[in-house]
TORKOL-4160 file (C-alpha; in steps of 0.2 Angstrom, whole numbers, padded with zeros to 4 digits, m for minus):
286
<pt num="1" X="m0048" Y="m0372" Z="m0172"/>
<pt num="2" X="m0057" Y="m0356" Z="m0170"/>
<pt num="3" X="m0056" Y="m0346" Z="m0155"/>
<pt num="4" X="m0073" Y="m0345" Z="m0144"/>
<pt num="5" X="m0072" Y="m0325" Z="m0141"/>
<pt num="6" X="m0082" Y="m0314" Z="m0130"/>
<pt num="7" X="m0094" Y="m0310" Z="m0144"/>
<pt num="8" X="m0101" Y="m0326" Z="m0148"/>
<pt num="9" X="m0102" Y="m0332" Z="m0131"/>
<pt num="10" X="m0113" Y="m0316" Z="m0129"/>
<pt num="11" X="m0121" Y="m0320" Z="m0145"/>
<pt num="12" X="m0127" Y="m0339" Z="m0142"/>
<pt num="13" X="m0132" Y="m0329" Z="m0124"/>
<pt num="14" X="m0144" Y="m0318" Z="m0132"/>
<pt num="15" X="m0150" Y="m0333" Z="m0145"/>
<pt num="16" X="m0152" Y="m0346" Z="m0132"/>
<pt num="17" X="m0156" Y="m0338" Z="m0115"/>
<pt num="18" X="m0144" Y="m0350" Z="m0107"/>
<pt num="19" X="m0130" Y="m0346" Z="m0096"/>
<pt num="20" X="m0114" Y="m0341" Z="m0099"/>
<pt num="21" X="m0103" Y="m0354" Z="m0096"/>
<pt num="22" X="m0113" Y="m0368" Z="m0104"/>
<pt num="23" X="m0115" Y="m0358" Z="m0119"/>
<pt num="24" X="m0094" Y="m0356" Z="m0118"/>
<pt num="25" X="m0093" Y="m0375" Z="m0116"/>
<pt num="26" X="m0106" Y="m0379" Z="m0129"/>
<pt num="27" X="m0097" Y="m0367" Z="m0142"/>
<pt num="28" X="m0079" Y="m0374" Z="m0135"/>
<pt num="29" X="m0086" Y="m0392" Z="m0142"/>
<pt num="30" X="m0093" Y="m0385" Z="m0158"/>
<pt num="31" X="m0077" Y="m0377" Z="m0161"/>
<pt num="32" X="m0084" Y="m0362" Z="m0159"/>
<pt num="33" X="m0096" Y="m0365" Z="m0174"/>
<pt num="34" X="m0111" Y="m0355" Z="m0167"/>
<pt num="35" X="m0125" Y="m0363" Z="m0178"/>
<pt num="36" X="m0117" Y="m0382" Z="m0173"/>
<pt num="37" X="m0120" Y="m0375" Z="m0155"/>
<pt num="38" X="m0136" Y="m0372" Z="m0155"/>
<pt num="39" X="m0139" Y="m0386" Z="m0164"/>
<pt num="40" X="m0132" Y="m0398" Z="m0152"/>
<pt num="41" X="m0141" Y="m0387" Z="m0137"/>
<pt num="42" X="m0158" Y="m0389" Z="m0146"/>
<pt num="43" X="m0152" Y="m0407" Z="m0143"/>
<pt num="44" X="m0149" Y="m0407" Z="m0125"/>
<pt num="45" X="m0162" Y="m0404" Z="m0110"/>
<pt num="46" X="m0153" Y="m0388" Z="m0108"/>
<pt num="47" X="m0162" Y="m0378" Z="m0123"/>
<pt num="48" X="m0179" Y="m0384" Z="m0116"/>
<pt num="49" X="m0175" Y="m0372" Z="m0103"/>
<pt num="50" X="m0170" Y="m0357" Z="m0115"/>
<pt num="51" X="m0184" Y="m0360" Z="m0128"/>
<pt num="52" X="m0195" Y="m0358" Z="m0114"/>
<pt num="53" X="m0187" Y="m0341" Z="m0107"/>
<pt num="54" X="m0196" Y="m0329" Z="m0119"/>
<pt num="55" X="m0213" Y="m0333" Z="m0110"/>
<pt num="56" X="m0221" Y="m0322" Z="m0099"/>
<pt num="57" X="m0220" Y="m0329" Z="m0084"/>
<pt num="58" X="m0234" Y="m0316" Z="m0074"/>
<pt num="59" X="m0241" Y="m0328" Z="m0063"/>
<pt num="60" X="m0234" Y="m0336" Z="m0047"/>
<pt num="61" X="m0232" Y="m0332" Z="m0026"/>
<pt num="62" X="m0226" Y="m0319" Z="m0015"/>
<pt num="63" X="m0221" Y="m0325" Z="0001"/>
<pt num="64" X="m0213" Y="m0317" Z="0020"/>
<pt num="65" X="m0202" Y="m0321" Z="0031"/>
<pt num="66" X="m0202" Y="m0309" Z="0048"/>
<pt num="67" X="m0189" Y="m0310" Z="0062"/>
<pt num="68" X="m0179" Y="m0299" Z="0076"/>
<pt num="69" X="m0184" Y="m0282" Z="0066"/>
<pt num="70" X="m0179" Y="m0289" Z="0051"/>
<pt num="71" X="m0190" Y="m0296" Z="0036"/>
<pt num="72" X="m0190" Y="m0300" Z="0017"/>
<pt num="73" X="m0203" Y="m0302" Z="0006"/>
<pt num="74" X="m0199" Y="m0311" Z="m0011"/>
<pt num="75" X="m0211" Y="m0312" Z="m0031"/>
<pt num="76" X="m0207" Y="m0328" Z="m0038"/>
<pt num="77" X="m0214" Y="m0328" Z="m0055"/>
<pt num="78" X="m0221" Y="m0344" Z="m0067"/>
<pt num="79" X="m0233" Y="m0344" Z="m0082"/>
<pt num="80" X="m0249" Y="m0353" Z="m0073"/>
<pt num="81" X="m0256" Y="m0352" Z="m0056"/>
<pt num="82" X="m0255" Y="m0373" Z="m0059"/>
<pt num="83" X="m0237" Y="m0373" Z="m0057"/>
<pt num="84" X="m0240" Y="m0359" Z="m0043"/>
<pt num="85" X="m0247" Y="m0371" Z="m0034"/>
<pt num="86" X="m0232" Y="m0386" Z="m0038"/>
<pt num="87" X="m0225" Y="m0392" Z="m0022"/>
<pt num="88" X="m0210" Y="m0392" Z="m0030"/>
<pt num="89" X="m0211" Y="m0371" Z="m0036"/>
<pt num="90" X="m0217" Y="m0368" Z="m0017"/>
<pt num="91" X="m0202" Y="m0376" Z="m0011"/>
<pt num="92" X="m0191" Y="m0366" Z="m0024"/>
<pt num="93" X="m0199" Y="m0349" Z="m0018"/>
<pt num="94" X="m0196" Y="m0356" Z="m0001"/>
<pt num="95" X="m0175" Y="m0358" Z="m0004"/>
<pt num="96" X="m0175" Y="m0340" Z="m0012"/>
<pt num="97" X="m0185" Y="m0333" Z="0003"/>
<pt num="98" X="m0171" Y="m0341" Z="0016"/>
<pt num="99" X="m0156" Y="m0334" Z="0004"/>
<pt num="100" X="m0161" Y="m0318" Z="0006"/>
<pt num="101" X="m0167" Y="m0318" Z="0022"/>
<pt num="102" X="m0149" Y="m0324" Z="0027"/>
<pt num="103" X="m0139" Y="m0313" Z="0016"/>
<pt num="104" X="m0150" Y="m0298" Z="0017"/>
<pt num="105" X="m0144" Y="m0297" Z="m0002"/>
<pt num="106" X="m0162" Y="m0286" Z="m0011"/>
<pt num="107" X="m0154" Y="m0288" Z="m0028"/>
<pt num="108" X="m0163" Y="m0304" Z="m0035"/>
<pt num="109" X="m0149" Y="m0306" Z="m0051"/>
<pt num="110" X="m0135" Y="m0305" Z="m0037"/>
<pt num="111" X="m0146" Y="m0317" Z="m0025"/>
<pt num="112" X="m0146" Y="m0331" Z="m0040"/>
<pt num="113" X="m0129" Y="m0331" Z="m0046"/>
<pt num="114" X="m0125" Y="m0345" Z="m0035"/>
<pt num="115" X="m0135" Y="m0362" Z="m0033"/>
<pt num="116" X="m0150" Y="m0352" Z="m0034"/>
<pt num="117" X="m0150" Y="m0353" Z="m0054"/>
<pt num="118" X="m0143" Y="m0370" Z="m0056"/>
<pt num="119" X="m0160" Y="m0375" Z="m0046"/>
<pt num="120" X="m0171" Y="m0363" Z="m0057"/>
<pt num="121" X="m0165" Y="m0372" Z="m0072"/>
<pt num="122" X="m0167" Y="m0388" Z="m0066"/>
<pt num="123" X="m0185" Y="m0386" Z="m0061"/>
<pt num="124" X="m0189" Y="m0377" Z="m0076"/>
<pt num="125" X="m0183" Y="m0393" Z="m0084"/>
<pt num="126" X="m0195" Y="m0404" Z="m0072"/>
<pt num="127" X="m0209" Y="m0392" Z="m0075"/>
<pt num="128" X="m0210" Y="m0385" Z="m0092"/>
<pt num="129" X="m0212" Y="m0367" Z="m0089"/>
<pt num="130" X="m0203" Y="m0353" Z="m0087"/>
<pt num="131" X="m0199" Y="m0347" Z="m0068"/>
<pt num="132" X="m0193" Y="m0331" Z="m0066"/>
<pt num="133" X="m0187" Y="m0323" Z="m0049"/>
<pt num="134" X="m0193" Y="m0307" Z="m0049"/>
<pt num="135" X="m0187" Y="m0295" Z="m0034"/>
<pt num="136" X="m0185" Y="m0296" Z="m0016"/>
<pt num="137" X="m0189" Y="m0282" Z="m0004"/>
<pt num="138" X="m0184" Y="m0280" Z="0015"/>
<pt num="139" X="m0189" Y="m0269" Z="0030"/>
<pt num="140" X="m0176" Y="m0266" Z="0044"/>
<pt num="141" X="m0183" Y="m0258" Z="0060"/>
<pt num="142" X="m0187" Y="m0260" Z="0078"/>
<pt num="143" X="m0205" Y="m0267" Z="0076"/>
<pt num="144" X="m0206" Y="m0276" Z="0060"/>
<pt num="145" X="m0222" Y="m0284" Z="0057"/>
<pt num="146" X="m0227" Y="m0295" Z="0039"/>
<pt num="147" X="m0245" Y="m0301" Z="0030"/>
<pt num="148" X="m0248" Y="m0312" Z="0016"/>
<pt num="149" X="m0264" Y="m0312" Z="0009"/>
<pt num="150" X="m0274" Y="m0331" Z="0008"/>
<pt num="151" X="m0272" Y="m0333" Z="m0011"/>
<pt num="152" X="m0253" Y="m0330" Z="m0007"/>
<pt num="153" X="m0254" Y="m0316" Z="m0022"/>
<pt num="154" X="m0248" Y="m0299" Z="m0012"/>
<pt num="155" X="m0237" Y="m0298" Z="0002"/>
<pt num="156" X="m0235" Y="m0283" Z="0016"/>
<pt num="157" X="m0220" Y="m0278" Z="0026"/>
<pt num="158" X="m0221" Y="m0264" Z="0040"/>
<pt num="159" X="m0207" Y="m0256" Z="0049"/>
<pt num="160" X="m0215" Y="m0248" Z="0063"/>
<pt num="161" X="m0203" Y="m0237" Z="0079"/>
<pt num="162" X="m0214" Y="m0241" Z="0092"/>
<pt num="163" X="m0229" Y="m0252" Z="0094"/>
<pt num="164" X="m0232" Y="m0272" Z="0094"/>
<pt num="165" X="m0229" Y="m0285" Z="0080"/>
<pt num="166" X="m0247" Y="m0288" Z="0079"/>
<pt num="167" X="m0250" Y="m0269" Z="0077"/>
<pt num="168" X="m0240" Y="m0271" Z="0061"/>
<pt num="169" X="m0247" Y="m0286" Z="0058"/>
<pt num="170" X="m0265" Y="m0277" Z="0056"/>
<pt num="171" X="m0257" Y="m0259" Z="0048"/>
<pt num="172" X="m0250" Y="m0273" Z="0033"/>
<pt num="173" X="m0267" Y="m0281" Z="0031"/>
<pt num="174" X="m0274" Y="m0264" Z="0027"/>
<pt num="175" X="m0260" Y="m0259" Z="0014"/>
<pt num="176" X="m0263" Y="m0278" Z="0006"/>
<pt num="177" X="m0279" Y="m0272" Z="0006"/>
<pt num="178" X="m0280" Y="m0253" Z="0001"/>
<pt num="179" X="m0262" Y="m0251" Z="m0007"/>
<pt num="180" X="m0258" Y="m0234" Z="m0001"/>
<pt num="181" X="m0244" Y="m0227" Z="m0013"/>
<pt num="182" X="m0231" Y="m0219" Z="0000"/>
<pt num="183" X="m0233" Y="m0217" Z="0022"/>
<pt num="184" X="m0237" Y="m0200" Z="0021"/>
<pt num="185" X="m0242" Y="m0185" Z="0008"/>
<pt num="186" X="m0225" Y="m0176" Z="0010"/>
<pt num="187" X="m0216" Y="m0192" Z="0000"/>
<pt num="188" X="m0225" Y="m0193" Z="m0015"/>
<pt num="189" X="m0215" Y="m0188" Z="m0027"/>
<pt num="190" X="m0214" Y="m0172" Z="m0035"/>
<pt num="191" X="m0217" Y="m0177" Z="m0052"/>
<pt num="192" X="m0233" Y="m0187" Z="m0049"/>
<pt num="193" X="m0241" Y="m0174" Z="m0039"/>
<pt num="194" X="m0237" Y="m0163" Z="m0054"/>
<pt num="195" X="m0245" Y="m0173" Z="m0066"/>
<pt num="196" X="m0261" Y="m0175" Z="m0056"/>
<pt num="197" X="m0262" Y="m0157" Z="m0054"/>
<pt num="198" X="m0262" Y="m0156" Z="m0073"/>
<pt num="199" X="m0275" Y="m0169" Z="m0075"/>
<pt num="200" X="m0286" Y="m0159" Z="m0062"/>
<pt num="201" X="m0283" Y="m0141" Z="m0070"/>
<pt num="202" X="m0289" Y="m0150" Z="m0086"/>
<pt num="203" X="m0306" Y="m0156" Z="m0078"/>
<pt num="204" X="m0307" Y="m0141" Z="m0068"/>
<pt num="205" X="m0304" Y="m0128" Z="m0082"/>
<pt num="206" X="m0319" Y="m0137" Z="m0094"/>
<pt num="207" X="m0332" Y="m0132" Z="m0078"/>
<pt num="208" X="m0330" Y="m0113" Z="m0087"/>
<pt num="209" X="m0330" Y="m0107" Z="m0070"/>
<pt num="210" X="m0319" Y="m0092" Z="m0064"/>
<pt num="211" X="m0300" Y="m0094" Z="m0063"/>
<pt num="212" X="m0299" Y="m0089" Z="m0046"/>
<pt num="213" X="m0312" Y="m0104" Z="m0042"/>
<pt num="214" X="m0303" Y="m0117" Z="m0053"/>
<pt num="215" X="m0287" Y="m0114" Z="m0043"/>
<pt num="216" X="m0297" Y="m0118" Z="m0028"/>
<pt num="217" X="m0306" Y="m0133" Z="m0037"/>
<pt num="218" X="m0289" Y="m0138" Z="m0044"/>
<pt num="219" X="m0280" Y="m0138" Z="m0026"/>
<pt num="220" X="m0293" Y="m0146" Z="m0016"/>
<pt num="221" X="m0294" Y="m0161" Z="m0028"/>
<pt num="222" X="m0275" Y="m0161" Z="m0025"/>
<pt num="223" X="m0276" Y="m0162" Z="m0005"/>
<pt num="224" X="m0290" Y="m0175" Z="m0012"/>
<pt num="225" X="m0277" Y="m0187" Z="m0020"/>
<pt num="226" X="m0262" Y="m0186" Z="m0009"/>
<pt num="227" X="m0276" Y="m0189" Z="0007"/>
<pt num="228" X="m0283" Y="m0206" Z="m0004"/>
<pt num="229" X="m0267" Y="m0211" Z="m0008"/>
<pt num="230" X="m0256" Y="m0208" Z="0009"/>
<pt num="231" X="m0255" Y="m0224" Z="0021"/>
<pt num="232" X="m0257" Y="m0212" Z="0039"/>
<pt num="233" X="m0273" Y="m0204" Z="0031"/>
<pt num="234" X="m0281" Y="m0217" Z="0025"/>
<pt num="235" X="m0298" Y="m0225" Z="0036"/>
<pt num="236" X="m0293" Y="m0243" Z="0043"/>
<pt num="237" X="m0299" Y="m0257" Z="0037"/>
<pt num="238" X="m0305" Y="m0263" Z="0053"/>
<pt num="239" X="m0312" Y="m0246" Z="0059"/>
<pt num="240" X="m0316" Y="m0234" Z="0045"/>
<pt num="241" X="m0320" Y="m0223" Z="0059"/>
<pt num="242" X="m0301" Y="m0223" Z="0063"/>
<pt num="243" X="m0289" Y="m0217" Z="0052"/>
<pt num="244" X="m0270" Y="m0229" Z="0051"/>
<pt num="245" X="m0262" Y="m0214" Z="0059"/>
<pt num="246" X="m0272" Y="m0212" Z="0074"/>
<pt num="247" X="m0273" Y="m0230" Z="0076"/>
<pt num="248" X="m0254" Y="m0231" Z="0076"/>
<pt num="249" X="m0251" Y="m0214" Z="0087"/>
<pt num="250" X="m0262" Y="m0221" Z="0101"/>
<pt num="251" X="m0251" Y="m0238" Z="0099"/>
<pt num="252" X="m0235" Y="m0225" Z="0106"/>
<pt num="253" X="m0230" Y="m0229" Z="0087"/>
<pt num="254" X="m0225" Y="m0222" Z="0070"/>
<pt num="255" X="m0225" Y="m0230" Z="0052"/>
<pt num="256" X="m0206" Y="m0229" Z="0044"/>
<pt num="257" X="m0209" Y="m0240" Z="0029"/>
<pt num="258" X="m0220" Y="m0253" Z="0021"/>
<pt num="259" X="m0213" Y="m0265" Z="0006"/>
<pt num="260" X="m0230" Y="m0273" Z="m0004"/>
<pt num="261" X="m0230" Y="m0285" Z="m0016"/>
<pt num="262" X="m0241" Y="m0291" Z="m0029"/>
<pt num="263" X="m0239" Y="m0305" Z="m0042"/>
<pt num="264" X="m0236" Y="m0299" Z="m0058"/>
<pt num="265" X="m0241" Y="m0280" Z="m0057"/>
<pt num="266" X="m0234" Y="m0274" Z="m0071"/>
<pt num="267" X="m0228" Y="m0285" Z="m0080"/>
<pt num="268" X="m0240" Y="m0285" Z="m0098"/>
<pt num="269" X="m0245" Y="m0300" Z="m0105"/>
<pt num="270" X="m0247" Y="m0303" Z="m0122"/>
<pt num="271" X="m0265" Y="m0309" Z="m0128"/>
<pt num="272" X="m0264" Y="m0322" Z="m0137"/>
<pt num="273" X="m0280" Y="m0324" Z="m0151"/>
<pt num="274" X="m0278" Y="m0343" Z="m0151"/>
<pt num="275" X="m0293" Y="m0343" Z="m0166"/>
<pt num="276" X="m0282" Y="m0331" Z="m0179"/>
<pt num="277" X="m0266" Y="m0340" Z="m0173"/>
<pt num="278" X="m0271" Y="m0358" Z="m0178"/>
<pt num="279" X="m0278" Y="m0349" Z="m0195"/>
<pt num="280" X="m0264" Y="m0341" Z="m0197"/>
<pt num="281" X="m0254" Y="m0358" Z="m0196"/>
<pt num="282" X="m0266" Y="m0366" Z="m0206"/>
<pt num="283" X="m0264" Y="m0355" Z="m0220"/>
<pt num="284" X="m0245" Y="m0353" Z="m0219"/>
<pt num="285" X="m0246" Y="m0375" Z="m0221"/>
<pt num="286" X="m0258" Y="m0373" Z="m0236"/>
């Protein structure tokens, strides 16, 4: 009998999307005739699974869970906001919630390499659709404060040093809502603020006004951005009178760190023409 190697183990993997050691077993019955493999998977519940695994799955819920200075925030991805709303995908995101929150593990491949997967598959099985655990975040500090908007589509964590649960609670409804890019201007990273520059000096230089003046132009619309896009310089929601920073220095607190998620940003989805894909089929049967 041939011997079931590495390689087509890896192989059916890559073919099949299934895991590795039912792909070992399937090709250990097939005696390691990779072709008969697949073929008896296609006949088993198993493959319904794998077909399904090239979909985008872009759709789904984000979800919290907030205690003792610690929190998590989880994206659990499907491919329709109906299965979104399937008591049995809630209870799903749920378990992988309570995994990471108890193992403070934030790499989603290492969180589902126990029963996790086996669960996964199974309900992808009861569902029909592909369900795709996408990341986990966490926020470790002395005041730790979490938001989840209605729709359960983006979810905030705050670290604060100082301050009250609630206080987080409020700074995280603004970043759901305003979704600054870093806490303050001096972390944005060097390479963005770079290529904002460029995109300014390019605007700025088309005005055909004096070099000297375009450098001025060119760095106030710099100060501009990083203002716009830093948490603690942003108005709050609540009071665009005040900006986050004020609002949390009066609190005797500081912002350390903010995790937010939203479901499916970016991940691209493939338009489908559904009109020039059913002619295309018809013509292919003719």
């Amino acid at each position: 009998m041939a011997q079931v190697t590495a390689s087509l183990v890896k192989e059916l993997r890559e073919r099949t999307g299934l895991g590795m050691m039912e792909c070992k077993r399937a090709l250990a019955e097939a005696g390691a005739d990779i072709d008969k493999a697949i073929e008896d998977l296609r006949k088993s519940s198993g493959m319904k699974a794998a077909k399904k695994a090239g979909r985008t799955a872009a759709d789904g819920l984000v979800s919290v869970k907030v205690e003792a200075g610690y929190g998590v925030v989880v994206e659990v991805n499907s491919e329709t906001d109906f299965v979104a709303r399937d008591e049995g995908f809630q209870g799903f995101v749920g378990s992988v919630l309570d995994s990471a929150f108890a193992s403070k593990e934030t790499d989603m491949a290492a969180l589902m390499a126990g029963g996790l997967e086996s669960a996964r598959e199974a309900l992808v099985q009861k569902i029909g659709e592909n369900i795709s655990p996408r990341r986990v975040g966490s926020v470790e500090a002395s005041v730790v404060g979490g938001y989840v908007h209605s729709n359960n589509r983006i979810a905030v964590l705050v670290g604060l040093s100082g301050g009250s649960e609630e206080l987080a609670k409020d700074v995280a409804m603004h970043i759901a809502a305003v979704n600054p890019a870093v806490v303050s201007s001096d972390q944005m990273p060097a390479e963005i603020v770079a290529a904002e520059k460029e995109i300014f000096a390019a605007q700025a230089r088309e005005s055909g006004k004096p070099e000297e003046i375009i450098e001025k132009m060119i760095i106030g619309r710099v100060n501009k951005f990083l203002k716009e896009s830093s948490l603690v310089d942003q108005p709050f929601v609540k009071d665009p009178d005040m900006t986050v920073g004020k609002l949390v220095k009066e609190a005797g607190a500081e912002v350390l760190s903010f995790v937010r998620f939203e479901v499916g940003e970016g991940i691209e989805v493939e338009e489908v023409d559904f009109a020039a894909e059913v002619a295309a089929q018809v013509k292919g049967a003719s």
